[in-house]
LUMVOLUM-796387 format. One record per atom (N, C-alpha, C, CB): z, y, x. Coordinates in pm, whole numbers, plus 32768, in hexadecimal, padded with zeros to 4 digits. Each point is the difference from the previous one (the first is absolute). Glycine has a CB too. Example, Ala and Ser with C-alpha at 12.3 -4.5 7.8 and 13.67 -1.06 7.14 Angstrom:
% LUMVOLUM-796387
830C7DC78527/800080777FA7/80008078805A/807D7F8B7F43/7F3B80DE809A/800680778052/8049806D7FB3/7F297FC18076/
END
This chain:
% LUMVOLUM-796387
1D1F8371B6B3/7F9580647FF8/803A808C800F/7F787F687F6B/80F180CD8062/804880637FFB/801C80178092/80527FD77F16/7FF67FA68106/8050803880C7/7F6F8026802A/80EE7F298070/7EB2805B7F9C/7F83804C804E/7FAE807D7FDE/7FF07F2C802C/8033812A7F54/7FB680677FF8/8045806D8042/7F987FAD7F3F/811E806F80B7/804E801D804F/7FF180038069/80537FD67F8F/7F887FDE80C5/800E7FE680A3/7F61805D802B/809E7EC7800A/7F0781187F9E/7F7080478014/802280987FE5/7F5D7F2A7FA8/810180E17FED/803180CE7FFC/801C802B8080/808A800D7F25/7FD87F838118/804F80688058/7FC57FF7807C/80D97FF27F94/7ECD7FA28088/7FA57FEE8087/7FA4808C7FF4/7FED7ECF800C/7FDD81537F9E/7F96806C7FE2/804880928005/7F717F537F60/813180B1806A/803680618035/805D802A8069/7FBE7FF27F56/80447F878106/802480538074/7FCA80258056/80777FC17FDF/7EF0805D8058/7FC480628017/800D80AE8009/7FB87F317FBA/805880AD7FB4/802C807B7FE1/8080805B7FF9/7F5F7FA47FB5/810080108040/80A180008012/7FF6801D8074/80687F657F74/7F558058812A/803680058082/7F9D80898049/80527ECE8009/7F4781817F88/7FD3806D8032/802D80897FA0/7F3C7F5F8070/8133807B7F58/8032805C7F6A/806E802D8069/7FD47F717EDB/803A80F3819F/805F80008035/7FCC80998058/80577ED57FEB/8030816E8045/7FD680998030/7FAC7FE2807A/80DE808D7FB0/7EDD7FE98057/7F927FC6807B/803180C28040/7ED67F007F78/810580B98108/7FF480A48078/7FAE804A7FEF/80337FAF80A7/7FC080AD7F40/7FA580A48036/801B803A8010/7FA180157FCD/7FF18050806A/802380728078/7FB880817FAC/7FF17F588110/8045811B7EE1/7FD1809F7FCA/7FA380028050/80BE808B7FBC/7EC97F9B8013/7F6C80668059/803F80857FF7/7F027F857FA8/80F6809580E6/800F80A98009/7FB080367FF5/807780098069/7EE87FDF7F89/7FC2803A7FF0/7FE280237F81/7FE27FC080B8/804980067ED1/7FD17FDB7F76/80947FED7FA6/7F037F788060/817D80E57FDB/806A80167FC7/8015807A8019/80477F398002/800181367FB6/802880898002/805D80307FC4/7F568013801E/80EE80287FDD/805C80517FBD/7FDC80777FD6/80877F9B806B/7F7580637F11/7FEE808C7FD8/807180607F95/7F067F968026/813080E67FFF/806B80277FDB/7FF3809A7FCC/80667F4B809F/7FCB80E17F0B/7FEC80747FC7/80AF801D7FC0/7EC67FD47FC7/813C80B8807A/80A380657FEF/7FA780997FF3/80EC7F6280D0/7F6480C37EEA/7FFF80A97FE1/8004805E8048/80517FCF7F7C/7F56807E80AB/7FBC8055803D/803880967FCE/7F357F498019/814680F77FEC/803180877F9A/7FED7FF47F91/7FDA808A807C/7FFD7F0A7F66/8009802C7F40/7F3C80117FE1/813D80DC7FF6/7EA17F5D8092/7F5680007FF4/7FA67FA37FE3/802380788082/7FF07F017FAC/7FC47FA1800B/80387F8E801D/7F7E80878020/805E7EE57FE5/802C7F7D803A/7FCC7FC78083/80187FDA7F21/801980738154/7FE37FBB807B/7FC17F9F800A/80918044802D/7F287F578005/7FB77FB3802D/80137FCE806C/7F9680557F90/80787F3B80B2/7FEF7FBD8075/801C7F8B7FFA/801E80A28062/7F9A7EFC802F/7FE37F59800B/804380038064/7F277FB17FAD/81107FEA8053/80317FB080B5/7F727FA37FDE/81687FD6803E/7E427FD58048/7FBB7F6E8017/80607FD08048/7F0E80208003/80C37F7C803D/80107F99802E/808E7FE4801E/7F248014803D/80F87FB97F6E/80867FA87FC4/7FDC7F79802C/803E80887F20/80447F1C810A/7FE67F878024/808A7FB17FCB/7F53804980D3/809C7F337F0C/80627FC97FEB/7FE57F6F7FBD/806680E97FFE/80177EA77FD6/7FAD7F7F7FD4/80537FFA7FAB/7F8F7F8080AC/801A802C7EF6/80067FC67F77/80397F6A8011/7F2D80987FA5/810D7F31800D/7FFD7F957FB2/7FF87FD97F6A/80587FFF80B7/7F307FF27F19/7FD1800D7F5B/7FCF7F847FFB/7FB980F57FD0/80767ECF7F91/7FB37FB17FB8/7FDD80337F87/80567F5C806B/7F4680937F94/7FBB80617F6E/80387FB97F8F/7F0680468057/81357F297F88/801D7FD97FB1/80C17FFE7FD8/7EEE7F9B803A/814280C08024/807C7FF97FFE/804480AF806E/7FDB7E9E7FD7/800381947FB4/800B808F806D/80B780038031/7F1280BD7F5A/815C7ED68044/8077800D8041/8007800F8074/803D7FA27F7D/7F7D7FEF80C5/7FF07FE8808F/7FCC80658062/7FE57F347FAA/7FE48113802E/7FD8805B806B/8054804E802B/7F4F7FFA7FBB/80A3803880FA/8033804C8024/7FB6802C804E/80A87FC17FC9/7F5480CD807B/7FB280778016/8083803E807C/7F59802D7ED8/802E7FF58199/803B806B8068/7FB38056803D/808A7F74802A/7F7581017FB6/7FAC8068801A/800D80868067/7FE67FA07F27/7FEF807C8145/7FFC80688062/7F8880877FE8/805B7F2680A4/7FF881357F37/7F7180807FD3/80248051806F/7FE1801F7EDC/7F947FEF8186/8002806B8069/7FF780917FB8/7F8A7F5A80B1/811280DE7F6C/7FFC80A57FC3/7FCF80638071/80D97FD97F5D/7F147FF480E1/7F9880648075/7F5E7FE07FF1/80CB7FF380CD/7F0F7FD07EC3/7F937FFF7FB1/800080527F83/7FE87F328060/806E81207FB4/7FE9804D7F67/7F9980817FFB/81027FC07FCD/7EC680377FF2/7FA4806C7FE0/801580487F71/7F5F7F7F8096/80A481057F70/7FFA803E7F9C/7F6D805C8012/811B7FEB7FDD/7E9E80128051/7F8480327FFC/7FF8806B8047/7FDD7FAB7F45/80AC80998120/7FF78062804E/802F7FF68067/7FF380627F75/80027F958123/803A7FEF8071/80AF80337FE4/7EF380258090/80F780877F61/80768037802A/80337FCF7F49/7FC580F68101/80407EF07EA5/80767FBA7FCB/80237F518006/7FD480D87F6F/7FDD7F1180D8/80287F78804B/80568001801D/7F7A7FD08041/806D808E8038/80727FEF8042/808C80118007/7F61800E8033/808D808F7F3C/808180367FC2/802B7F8D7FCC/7FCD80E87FC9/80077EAC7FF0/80317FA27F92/80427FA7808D/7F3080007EF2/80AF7FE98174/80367F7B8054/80678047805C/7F167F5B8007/810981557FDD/80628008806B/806F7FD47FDB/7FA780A28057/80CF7F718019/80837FD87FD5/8056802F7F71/7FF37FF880FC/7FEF80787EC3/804480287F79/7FB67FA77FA6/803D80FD802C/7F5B7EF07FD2/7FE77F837F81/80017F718043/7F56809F7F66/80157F1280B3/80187F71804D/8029800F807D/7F5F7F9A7F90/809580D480A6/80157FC58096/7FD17F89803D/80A780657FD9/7EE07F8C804A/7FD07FAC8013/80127FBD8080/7F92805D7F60/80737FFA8131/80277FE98086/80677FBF7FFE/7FAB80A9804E/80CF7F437F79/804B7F947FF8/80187FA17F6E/805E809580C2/7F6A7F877EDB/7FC57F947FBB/7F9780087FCB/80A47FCF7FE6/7EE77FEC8054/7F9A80057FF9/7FBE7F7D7F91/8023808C80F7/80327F377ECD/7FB17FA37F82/80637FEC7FB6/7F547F7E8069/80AD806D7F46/7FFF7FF57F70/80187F6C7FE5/7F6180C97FDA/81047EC27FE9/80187F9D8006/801A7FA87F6A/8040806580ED/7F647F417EF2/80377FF67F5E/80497F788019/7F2D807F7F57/810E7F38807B/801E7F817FEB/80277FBE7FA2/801280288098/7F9E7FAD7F16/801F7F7D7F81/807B7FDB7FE7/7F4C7F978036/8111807C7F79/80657FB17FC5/80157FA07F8D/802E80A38061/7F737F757F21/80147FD47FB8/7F5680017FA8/812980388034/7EA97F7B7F89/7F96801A7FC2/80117FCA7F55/7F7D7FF38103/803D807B7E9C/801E7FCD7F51/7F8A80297FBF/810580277FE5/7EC27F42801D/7F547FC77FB0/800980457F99/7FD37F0B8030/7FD081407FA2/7FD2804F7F8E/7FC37F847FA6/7FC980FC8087/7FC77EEF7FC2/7F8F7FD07FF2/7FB27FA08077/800F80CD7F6A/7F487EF38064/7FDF7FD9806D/7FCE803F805B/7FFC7F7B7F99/80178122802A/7F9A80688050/80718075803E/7F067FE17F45/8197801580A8/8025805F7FEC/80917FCF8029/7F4780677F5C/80EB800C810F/80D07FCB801B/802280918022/80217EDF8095/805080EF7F26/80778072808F/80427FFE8077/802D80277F6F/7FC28006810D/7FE97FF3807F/8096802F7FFE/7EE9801E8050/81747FBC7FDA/807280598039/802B7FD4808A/805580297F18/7FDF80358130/7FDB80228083/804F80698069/7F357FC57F83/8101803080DB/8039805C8065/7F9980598042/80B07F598028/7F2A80F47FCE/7F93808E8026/808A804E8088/7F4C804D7EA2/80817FBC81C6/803880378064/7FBB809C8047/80457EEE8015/7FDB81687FCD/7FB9807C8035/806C803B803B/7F4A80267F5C/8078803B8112/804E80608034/80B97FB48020/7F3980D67F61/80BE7E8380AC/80587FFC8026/80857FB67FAA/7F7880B98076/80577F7F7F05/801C7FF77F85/7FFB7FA87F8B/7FE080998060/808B7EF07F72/7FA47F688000/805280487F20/80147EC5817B/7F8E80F77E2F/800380007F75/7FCC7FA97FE3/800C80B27FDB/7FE87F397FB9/7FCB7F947F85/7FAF80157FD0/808B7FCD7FCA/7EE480338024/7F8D802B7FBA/7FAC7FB37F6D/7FFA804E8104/7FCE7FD37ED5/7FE67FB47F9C/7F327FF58002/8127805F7F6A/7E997F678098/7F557FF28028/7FF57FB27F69/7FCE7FD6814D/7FDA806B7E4D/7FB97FD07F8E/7F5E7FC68050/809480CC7F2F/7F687EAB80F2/7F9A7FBB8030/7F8F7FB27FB5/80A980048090/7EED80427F84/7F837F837FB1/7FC17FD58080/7FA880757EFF/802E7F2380F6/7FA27F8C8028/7F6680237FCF/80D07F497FE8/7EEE80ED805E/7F7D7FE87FB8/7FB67FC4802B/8008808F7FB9/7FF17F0E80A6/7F8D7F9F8023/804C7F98807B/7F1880CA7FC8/80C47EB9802E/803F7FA98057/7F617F738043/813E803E7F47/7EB57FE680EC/7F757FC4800E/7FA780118076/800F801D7F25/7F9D7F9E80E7/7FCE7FF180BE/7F9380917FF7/7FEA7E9C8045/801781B1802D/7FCB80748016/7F867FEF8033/80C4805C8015/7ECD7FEE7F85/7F747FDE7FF6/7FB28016807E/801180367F15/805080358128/7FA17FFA80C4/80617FAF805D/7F8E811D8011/801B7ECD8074/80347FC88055/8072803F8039/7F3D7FA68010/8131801E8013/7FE07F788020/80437F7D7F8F/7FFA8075810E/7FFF7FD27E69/80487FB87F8D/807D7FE77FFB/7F5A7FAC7FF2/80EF808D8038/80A17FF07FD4/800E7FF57F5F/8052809C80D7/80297F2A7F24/80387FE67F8C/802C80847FFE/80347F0A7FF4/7FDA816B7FAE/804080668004/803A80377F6A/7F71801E80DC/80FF80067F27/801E80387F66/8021808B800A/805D7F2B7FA7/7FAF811F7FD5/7FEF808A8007/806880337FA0/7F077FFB803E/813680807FE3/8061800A7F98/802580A28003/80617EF4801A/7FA7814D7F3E/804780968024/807A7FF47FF6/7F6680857FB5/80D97FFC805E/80947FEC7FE9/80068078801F/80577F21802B/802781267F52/8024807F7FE4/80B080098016/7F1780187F4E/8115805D80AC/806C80108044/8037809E7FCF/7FA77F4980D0/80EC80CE7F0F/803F809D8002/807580048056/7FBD80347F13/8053802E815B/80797FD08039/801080A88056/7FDC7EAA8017/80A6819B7FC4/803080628047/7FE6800B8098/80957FF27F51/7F21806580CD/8044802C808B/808F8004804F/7F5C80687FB3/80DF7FFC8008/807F80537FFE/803D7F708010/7FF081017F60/7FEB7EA8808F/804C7F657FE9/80207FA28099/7F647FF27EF9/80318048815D/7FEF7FE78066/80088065806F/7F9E7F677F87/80978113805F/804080478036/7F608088805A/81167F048008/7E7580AF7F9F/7F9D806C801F/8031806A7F73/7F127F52808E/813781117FB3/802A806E7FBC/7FCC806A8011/809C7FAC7FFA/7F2180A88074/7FB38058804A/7FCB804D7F7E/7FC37F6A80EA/803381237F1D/7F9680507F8A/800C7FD97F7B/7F5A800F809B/81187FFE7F36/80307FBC7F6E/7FB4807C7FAC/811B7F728032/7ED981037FBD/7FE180957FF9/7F677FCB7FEB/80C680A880A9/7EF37F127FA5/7F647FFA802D/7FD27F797FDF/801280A280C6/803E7EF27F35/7FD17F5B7FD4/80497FB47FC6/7F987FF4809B/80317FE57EED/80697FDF7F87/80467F35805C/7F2E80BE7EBF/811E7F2F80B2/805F7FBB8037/7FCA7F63800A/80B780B47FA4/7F007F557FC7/7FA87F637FFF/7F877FEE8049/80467FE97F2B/7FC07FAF8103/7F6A7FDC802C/7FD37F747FC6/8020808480E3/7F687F777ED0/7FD37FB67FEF/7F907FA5803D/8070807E7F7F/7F727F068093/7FE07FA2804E/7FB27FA67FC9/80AE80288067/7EC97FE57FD6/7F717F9E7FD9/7FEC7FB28098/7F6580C57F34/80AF7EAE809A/7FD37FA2806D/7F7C7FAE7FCD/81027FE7805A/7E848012801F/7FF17FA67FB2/7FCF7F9F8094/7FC880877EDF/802E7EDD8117/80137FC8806F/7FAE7F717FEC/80EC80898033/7EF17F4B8061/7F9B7F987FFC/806D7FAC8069/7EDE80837FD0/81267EE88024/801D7FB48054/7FBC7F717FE1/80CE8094802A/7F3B7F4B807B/7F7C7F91800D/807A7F838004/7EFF808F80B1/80CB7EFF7F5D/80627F918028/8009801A8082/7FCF7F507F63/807580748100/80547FF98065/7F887FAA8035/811A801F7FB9/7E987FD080A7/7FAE7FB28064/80267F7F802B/7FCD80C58045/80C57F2C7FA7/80547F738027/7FE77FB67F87/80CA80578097/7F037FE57F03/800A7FA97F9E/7FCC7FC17FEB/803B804E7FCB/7F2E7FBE805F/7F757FA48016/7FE17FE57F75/802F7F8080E8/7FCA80E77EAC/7FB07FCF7F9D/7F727FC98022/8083809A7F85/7F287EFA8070/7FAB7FD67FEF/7FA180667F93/80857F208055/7F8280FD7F4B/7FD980527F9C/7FD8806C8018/80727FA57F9D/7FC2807A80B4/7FFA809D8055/7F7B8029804B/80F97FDB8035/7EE37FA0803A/7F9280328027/7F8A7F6E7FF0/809580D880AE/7F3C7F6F7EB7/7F6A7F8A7FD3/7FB0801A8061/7FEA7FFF7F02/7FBA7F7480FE/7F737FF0803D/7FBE808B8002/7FE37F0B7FA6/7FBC813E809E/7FA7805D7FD6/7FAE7FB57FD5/802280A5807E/7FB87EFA7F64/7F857FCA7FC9/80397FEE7F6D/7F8A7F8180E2/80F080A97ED4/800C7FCA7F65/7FB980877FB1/81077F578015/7EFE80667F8D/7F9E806F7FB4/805480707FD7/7F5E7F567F9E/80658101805B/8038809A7FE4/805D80378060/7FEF7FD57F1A/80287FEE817B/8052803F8053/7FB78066805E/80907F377FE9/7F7E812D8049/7FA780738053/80197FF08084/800880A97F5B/7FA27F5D80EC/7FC17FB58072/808C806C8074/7E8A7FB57FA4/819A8023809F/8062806F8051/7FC1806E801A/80757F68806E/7FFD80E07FA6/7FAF80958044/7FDE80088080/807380777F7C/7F2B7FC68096/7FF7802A808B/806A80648034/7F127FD77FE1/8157800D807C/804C807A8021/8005802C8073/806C7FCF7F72/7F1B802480D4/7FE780268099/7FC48082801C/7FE07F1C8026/803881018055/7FE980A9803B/7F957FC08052/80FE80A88016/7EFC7EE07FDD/7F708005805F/7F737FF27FAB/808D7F8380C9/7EF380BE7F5F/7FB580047FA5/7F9F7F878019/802C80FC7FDC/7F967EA67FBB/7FC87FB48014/7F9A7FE28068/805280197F47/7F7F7F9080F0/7FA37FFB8085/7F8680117FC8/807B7F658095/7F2F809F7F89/7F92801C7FED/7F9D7FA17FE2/804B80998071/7F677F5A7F2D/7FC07F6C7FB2/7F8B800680A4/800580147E6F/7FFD7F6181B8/7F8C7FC88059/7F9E7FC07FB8/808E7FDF80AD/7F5380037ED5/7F967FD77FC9/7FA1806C7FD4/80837F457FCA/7EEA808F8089/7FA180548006/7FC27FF07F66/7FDE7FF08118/7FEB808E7EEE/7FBE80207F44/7F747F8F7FE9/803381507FFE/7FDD7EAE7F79/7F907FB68015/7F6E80357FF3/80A17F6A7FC0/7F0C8078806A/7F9380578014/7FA67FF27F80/800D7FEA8108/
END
């Protein structure tokens, strides 16, 4: 009786064992950003976003050891809210962007806080310039995305302190302080190869919203005459 209740445990958990494993995704650039704030003379805390960042994941929500992360941030997407200091920030004395134009992170090592919570450590490449970074990461949602076309998608912030001067953007030491601090926050879907099933339900199950219409063409014109 014992062997056969045994043999019924482990039939029921390997299911689960053979989907307890890192799965692929891909960063939304549209729905990831960088947001960064350095010292402005002593006046204020600068402000500015890079978008559309791209790069892939490998995460299991139940084992964040495993994950590893590679990330590309277009720095000729930076905005600080003014053309002409755009452009001051991307010339050659600070990023220089015309010959390095992104920004490169790469995963080395990851240390589980929690189920909600790790430390990301990581090679960050700027201006040319490769260091060790450190990303305080939460997880805040891992779960199929309520519009079409339903991806599996998870969501996560992640904070960051890391010198300039470190990476050799030295430019206006007099005019922009030395730290910059770093707000990510980022969406990635599963990978399309992955064919979750889960991903895209029936429209007919209950509580799912009917697709969107996303056409530039405008509907035809109803041929059913009124009724009299």
């Amino acid at each position: 009786m014992i062997l056969r209740l045994s043999c019924v445990l482990l039939f029921l958990a390997a299911p689960w064992v053979a989907t307890a494993a890192p799965q692929d995704w891909r960063l939304d650039p549209v729905h990831t950003r960088v947001l960064f704030a350095v010292e402005h003379a002593g006046f204020s805390q600068a402000l500015g976003t890079v978008s559309g960042s791209e790069g892939q994941l490998r995460f299991d929500p139940d084992d964040w050891s495993s994950a590893r992360l590679t990330v590309s941030v277009p720095l000729q997407r930076l905005d600080l809210g003014d053309p002409k200091w755009n452009k001051a920030v991307m010339a050659g004395n600070l990023l220089d962007t015309d010959r390095f134009p992104e920004a490169r992170f790469v995963s080395t090592r990851i240390e589980p806080v929690d189920a909600a919570h790790a430390r990301v450590f990581g090679d960050l490449t700027v201006r040319g310039v490769t260091r060790e970074v450190e990303l305080a990461v939460t997880v805040n949602a891992v779960k199929r995305h309520p519009m079409p076309p339903f991806r599996r998608t998870a969501g996560f912030s992640a904070t960051a302190t890391l010198s300039r001067k470190a990476f050799g953007v030295d430019g206006w030491p007099s005019m922009i302080g030395d730290s910059v601090e770093l707000r990510i926050e980022a969406e990635a879907v599963r990978d399309r190869n992955a064919g979750d099933a889960q991903d895209t339900p029936s429209s007919d199950a209950a509580g799912t919203p009917p697709p969107a219409n996303d056409s530039d063409t405008p509907p035809a014109p109803s041929t059913t005459k009124p009724t009299p």
